[in-house]
C-alpha angles and dihedrals in degrees: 000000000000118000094253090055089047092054089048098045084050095053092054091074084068099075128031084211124068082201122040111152106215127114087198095093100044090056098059094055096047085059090054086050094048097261099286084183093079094045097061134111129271096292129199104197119215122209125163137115100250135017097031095127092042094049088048097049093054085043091058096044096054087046091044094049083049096071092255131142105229132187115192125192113203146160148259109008115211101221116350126041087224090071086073090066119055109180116203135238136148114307114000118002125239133237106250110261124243095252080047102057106029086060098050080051096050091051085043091055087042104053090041094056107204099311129151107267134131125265082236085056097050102049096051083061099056095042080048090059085039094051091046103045087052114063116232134156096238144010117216098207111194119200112234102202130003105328113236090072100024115128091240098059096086091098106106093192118032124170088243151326132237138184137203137208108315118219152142102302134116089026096165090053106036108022147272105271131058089246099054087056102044087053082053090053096045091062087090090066107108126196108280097359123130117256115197112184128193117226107306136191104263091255099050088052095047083057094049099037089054090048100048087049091053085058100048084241122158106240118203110186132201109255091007099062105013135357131208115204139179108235122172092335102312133096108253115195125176131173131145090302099055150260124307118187114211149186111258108268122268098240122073136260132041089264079069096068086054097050082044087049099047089047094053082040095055087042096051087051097055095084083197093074116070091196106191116208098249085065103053080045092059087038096061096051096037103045115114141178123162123240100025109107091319113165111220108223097175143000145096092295091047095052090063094060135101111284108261091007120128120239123204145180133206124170085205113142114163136057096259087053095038083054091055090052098045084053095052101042082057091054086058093047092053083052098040118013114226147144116258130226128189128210108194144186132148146162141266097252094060136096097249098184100035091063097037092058094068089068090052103128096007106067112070096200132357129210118202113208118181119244110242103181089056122086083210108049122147113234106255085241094064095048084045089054094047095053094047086059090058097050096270115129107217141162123183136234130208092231142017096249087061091052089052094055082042092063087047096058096059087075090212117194104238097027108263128259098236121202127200116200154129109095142033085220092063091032086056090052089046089060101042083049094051092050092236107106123165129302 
């Protein structure tokens, strides 16, 4: 166990909850560490449903390609807690290293002696003291649940807000309609700060349009104030300003070209950044964020699978996120036909159904696995037997490497397109398995 995994395995003893919405706490224990909260860079805070890493990782490319100097708070990591604090410098920013942020830990632990608070809250204090002790030009602050009570919502200016799809997620913490999220969501919205919002269901943007007006902040909407198209294979955005024409982003899916458009969207609204179009260019090609639609060329888990076939991981866990990578994966059928398999494990919280629906009629077999690495996880059968309901046919495996074999064993004619998805948790344990975690 590394230091950083003893510290963390030590706070968890503060707080009988993993989850306990409250900024109250954190507070306190920012006053005890000198407020590094007022002392941060310029931040543009992220909330959504879906799409928030993504958002953030083209954010932090065309920043990057611009010259700036850019820290980014997000969460969960896949494999290494490290992933979650990205420290900026000229030219790309580094992972934290482990010295770096098991002392900010240890000053974190110190200052909040022994009192109740959650391991989340504690560790946006401590990126909060890391982001401010290391100069940057901007802090991409990603909000890690809701956003009213998130931990991260104790900035009173930021640059700017944004907010991703909306949808049904999270629904013991924030609520069981799409309003009562979205009115969770638009916490993050400050007075006079720009909000700019993805394409939203009508009631989720009723929510955030009325909130942004409340606080006198300048809304700019997908497919109202700017739009961002696929045409002939490049990413085409126009808003007032103008029309930029751009490679196809790096990441996979058409639901990439809108969280690139809503990131050039949020940039060209800070009147503080002068982006010039080499940069969102750079930004599109070199963007990248692990376990959305990422293709495995090599490692341990792809050399178990059929010879020529394509292997594939996706975090995605709901039924918004299983619909943009059924699309997706259709896009990628209509280019190279294959049969698709599914590997699939999820956890307890999550609407099972719901995402399993969207591969009805395009996976030609699924395979549940359990996760091993989640306290939640819901046992393979019962995936096997979900996906069965819906006209899947489906069996489940202990382990990945037995799905695998598993695959192996169909003899398909071409070899299949497997996916592997569900759940970060299990995206998190492909990657560790395949040797290729994280950079």
């Amino acid at each position: 166990m590394s230091q950083v995994d003893s510290i963390l395995a030590r706070l968890l003893a503060l707080h009988p909850k993993r989850i306990d919405l409250s900024l109250d706490r954190l507070q306190r224990l920012l006053t005890a560490l000198g407020n590094p909260e007022r002392k941060l860079p310029p931040v543009i805070h992220i909330a959504g449903t879906n799409g928030k890493g993504s958002t953030t990782a083209f954010l932090r490319a065309i920043l990057e390609a611009a010259g700036l100097r850019v820290h980014a708070y997000t969460s969960p990591h896949l494999v290494n807690f490290n992933e979650r604090f990205r420290l900026g410098q000229v030219g790309e920013g580094k992972l934290v290293s482990d010295a770096e942020l098991s002392a900010a830990l240890e000053e974190c632990e110190a200052a909040n002696v022994g009192e109740p608070i959650t391991v989340f809250e504690m560790t946006t204090a401590a990126g909060f003291l890391l982001f401010a002790r290391n100069p940057a030009d901007v802090l991409l602050l990603e909000v890690g649940l809701g956003g009213r009570l998130d931990a991260t919502n104790v900035i009173d200016t930021p640059l700017a807000s944004i907010i991703t799809p909306v949808s049904m997620d999270h629904i013991d913490f924030l609520g069981d309609m799409i309003e009562k999220i979205a009115f969770e969501k638009a916490g993050i919205i400050k007075t006079g700060a720009p909000v700019i919002v993805a394409a939203q269901n009508r009631d989720a943007l009723a929510v955030i349009e009325r909130q942004a007006a409340r606080l006198k902040a300048p809304i700019k909407i997908a497919g109202e104030n700017w739009t961002a198209t696929e045409e002939r294979g490049r990413l085409v955005y126009q808003d007032d300003n103008g029309l930029l024409d751009l490679p196809a982003p790096k990441l996979y899916g058409r639901h990439q070209f809108e969280n690139a458009g809503l990131a050039i969207a949020a940039l060209r609204a800070i009147p503080q950044f002068k982006i010039p179009p080499s940069a969102y260019e750079a930004g599109m090609t070199k963007a990248d964020w692990p376990a959305r639609l990422q293709r495995l060329a090599a490692g341990r888990l792809v050399d178990l699978t059929p010879p020529g076939s394509e292997l594939w991981l996706d975090g995605g866990h709901n039924p918004d996120g299983g619909r943009a990578i059924a699309a997706a994966l259709a896009d990628l059928e209509e280019r190279v036909s294959r049969p698709l398999v599914m590997i699939v494990g999820m956890i307890a919280t999550k609407d099972l159904s719901g995402f399993l629906n969207n591969f009805a009629g395009l996976a030609r077999r699924l395979i549940a696995v359990p996760v091993p690495s989640a306290d939640k996880g819901v046992p393979a059968e019962t995936v096997a037997e979900a996906a069965k309901a819906l006209d899947i046919p489906a069996t489940s495996r202990g382990t990945l490497d037995e799905a695998l074999d598993a695959v192996c064993k169909l003899d398909l004619d071409p070899p299949p397109r497997i996916l592997i998805t569900g759940s970060l948790y299990l995206a998190g344990d492909v990657l560790r398995e395949n040797g290729t975690p994280p950079q």
